[in-house]
C-alpha angles and dihedrals in degrees: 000000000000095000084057095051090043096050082048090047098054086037088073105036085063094050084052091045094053121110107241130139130196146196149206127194144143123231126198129222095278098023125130119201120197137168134189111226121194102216127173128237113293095009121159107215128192133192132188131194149166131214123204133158113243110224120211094205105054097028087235147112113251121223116267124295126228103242107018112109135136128253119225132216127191129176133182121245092277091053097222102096118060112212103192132005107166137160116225141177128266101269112033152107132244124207131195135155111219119231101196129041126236135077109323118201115237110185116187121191127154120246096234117085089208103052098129102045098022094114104045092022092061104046085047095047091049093046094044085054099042086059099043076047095046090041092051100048085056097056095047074057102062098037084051097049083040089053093047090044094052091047090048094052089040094060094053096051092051092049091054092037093058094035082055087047093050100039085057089046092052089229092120 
C-alpha cells in the first residue's frame, strides 16, 4: 500500500517537474497570430487548441462548427523552410519535432474569414437579404398587377375607339 502511495506520489513530482509551457489567447476573423519559440535540437512539440465562436448576444461561446478550424504554420529559425502547414479541424492537436535549434515561427489563424463576427454577422447578413428579397418580390407584384391593369384599360379603349371610328365611318 505504501509502495502504491509512494510510486503516485513521485508520479506526480515528476508531472509537476516537466517542462512544459501554455497558453491562452483570442483571434479575430482576419487575425494572425504568430510566436517565436525558442526549441532545442530534436524536440517534439504539441499544441493544442480550440476553436469557438464568441456570441454577442448570449455572452457565450457556441458549440463547434462544422467547418470552422485553424491552420498552422511552423518555420524553422531561417525562416525559409516550413516545417509544418497544416489545416486542421476545430478541436485538435499538431505535433512536429524540430531538426534544427533556434527560434522556430508558429503562426495560428482560423480558416473562416468571418471568425469574429460569424454568430451575430450572419443572422444579421441573411435577415438583411430575406427583406431586400421580400421587398423586391413585392415590388415585381405590383408592376406585374400595374402592367396587367394598363393593358387591360388599353384594349378597351382601342376597342371603343375603333367601334367609334367604324360606326362614323357607317361600316358597321
Amino acid at each position: 500500500m505504501s509502495g502504491l502511495l509512494l510510486n503516485k506520489g513521485l508520479m506526480l513530482l515528476f508531472a509537476w517537474l516537466s517542462p512544459s509551457q501554455a497558453l491562452y489567447f483570442h483571434i479575430g476573423e482576419t487575425e494572425k497570430k504568430c510566436f517565436i519559440e525558442e526549441i532545442p535540437d530534436e524536440t517534439m512539440v504539441i499544441g493544442r487548441y480550440k476553436t469557438q465562436l464568441w456570441d454577442k448576444q448570449t455572452g457565450s461561446f457556441l458549440p463547434s462548427t462544422p467547418g470552422l478550424g485553424m491552420h498552422v504554420e511552423i518555420k524553422d529559425p531561417d525562416a525559409k523552410v516550413i516545417i509544418l502547414s497544416r489545416q486542421y479541424g476545430s478541436d485538435g492537436r499538431f505535433t512536429f519535432t524540430s531538426h534544427t535549434p533556434g527560434e522556430h515561427q508558429i503562426c495560428l489563424h482560423s480558416n473562416s474569414t468571418k471568425m469574429a463576427l460569424f454568430a451575430g454577422g450572419k443572422l444579421y447578413r441573411e435577415e438583411r437579404f430575406r427583406m431586400t428579397s421580400e421587398s423586391t418580390n413585392q415590388r415585381v407584384l405590383w408592376w406585374s398587377i400595374a402592367q396587367t391593369f394598363i393593358l387591360i384599360i388599353t384594349g378597351i379603349w382601342q376597342m371603343r375607339h375603333l367601334k367609334s371610328f367604324f360606326e362614323a365611318k357607317k361600316l358597321v
